[in-house]
N, C-alpha and C positions, 0 to 999 in steps of 0.2 A: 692375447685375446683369450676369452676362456672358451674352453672344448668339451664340448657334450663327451659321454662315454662312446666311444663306438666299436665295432667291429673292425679291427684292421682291416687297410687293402693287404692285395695282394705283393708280396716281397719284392721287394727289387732283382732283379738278378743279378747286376755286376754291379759293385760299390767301389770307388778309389778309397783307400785309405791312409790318408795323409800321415806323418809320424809314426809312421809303421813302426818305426824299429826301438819305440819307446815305451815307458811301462804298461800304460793303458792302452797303447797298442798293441802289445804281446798279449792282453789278454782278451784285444775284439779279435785277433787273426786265429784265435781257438774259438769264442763265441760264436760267432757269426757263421762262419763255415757250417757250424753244426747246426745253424737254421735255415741253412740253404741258399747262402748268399755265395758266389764267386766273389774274390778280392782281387782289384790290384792293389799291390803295395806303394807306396812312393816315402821315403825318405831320402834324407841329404845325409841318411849313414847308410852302407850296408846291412839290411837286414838278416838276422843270424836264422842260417839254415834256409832262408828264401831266397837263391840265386837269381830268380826270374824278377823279382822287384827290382822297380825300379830308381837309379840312385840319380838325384837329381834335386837341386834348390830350387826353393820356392818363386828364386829371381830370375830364372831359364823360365820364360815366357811359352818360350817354340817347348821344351820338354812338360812344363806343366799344361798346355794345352793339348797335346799328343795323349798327356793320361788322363785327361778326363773326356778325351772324346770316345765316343761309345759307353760309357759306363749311364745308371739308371741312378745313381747319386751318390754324394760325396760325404765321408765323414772326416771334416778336416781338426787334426789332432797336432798338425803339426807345429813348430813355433818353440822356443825359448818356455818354458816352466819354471824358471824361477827370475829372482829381481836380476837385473843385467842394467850396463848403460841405458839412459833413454834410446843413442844410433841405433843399439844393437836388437833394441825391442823393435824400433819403428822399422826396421830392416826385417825381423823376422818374423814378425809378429804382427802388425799394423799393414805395413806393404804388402808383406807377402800374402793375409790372410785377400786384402783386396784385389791384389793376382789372381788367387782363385775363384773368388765372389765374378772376376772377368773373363776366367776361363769358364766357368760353369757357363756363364750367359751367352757368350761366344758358342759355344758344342750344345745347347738347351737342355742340358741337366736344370730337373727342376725341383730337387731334394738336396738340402746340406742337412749336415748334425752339426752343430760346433762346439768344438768343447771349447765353455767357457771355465768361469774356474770361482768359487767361491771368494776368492780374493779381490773379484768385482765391486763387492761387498764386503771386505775386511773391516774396514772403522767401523761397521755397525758391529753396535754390543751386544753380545750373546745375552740369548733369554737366562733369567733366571729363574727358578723354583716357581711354579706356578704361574709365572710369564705367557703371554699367545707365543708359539712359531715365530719366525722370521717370515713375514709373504715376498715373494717375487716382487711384488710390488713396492715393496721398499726402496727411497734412495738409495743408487749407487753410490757407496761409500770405495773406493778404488784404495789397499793398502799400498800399493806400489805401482812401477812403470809398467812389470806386469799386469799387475790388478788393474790399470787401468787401461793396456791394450785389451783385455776381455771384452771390459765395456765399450771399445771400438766395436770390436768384433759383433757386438750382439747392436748395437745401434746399426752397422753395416748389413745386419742382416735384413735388418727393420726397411731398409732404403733398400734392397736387390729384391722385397717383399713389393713395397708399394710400388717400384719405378717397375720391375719388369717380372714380377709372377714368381720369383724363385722362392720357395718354400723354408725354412728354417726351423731344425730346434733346436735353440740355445741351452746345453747344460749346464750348468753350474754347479761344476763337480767337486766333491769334496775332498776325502782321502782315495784313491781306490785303489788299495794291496791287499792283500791275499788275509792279512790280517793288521788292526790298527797296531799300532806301538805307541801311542804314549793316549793319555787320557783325557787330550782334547779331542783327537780323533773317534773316541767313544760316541761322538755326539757326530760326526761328519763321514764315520765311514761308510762308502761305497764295495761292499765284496762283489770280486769279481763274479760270480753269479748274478746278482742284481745288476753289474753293468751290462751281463748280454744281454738281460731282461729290457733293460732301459733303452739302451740302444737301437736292439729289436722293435718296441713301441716309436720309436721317434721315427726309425724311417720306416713303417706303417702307417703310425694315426693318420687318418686322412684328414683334410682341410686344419692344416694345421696355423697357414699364414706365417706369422712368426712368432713363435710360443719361447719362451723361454721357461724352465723348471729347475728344481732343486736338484745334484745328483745324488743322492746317498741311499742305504738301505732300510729297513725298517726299522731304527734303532730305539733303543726307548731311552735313550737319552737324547733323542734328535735335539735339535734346537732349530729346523727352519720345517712350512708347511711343504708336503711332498702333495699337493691335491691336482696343483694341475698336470704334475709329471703322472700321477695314476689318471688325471684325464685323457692321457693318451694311450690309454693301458697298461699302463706300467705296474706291476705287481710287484712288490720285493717281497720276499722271503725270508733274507738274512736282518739278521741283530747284529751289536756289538757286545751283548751285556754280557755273554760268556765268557768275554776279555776281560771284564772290570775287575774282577776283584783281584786278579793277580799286578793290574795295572795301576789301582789304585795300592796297593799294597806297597808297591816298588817307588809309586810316585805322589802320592796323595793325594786331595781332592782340589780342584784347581782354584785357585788366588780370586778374594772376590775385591784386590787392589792391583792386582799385577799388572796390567795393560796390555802383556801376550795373555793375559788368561781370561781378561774381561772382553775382548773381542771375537770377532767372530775371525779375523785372519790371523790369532794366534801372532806368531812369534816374526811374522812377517809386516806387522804394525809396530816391530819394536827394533829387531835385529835380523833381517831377512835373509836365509840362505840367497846364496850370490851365484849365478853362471858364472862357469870358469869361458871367460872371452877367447 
């Protein structure tokens, strides 16, 4: 739904965060602290250098209910990241994102963040030279089993919106490392500064319903609209263009016939890195 600009509320105080001890998790467990948010941790791996997280699957019902009671909302991160079996997605990713969509409503947590994931959207074709954005509002084009538990994910949030009040923002995030590596991500990167930025706006903006937004930074090679994620305040800061030239240099400018280079989920509409099961 679209959101007027507003003035943040006031910060949550205790957030769970789910896939603690994964990439995008390593860098909200520094973000966020620094705005004044307490963390629980929760992953199904040991957190490095966070004894007190908690280690626990998303299928332990009694343990996933225990952490999100008390907390003011949830950023769930957690799940499978790349293509894997259909079981292995609908087990970690499909079911278990609905465990916690159950837990939240069970304990009346009434904020999630969900990291959705730009592969929601992979078939769709990247803009070209003088093209509009990509809108949110586009078919979901799903490249994979992954790509297409996202789009559970952000429909499931659509349904714990309308059926029982709980809040959502779906991100659809793109790259988010410290720096891109290759020269599709020139167009998708999220720097870790901009995800606390984003983050921070998502479980702020107030009346949000269930929004779902682009996650990347301000890159001027973007290829999707970032308008409703700045509807929630969201400022980016970072580029990617100071990567280009060393990136294009090493790898050229990308295939306007290749099928990883003509879409928007890249290499994962063609040959998708695989979860090791």
């Amino acid at each position: 739904m679209p959101i007027e600009p507003a003035t943040p509320a006031e910060s949550p105080r205790t957030v769970l965060l789910t896939g603690a001890a994964g990439g995008v998790g390593a860098v909200l467990r520094e973000a966020l602290p620094a705005r004044g948010y307490a963390l629980r941790l929760l992953d199904v791996r040991p957190v490095p250098g966070e004894p007190e997280a908690i280690t626990a699957d998303l299928a332990d019902r009694e343990a996933l209910r225990a952490a999100v009671r008390g907390t003011d909302a949830i950023v769930h991160l957690a799940g499978i990241s790349l293509e894997a079996s259909f079981d292995a997605i609908l087990r970690a990713n499909i079911e278990g994102t609905y465990r916690l969509y159950e837990a939240a409503r069970a304990e009346g947590v009434r904020r999630v963040v969900f990291a959705s994931s730009n592969h929601a959207v992979g078939f769709v074709p990247r803009p070209r030279a003088g093209e509009a954005p990509i809108p949110v509002a586009a078919p979901r084009r799903p490249d994979t089993f992954y790509g297409l538990s996202k789009g559970f994910g952000e429909d499931l949030a659509q349904l714990y919106w309308d059926l029982h009040g709980i809040e959502t923002v779906s991100i659809r995030i793109g790259s988010c490392l410290p720096a891109p590596v290759d020269v599709r991500q020139l167009s998708l990167w999220l720097s870790p500064g901009d995800a606390g930025r984003l983050f921070h706006a998502a479980l702020t903006a107030p009346d949000v319903g269930h929004t779902v937004v682009y996650g990347s930074s301000a890159n001027t090679r973007l290829w999707w609209d970032l308008s409703s994620a700045r509807a929630l305040g969201y400022e980016p800061l970072d580029d990617s263009e100071p990567y280009a030239a060393r990136l294009l240099a090493e790898q050229g400018e990308l295939s306007e016939t290749d099928p990883a280079h003509t879409r928007l989920g890249g290499a994962f509409t063609t040959d998708p890195p695989r979860w090791r099961e």
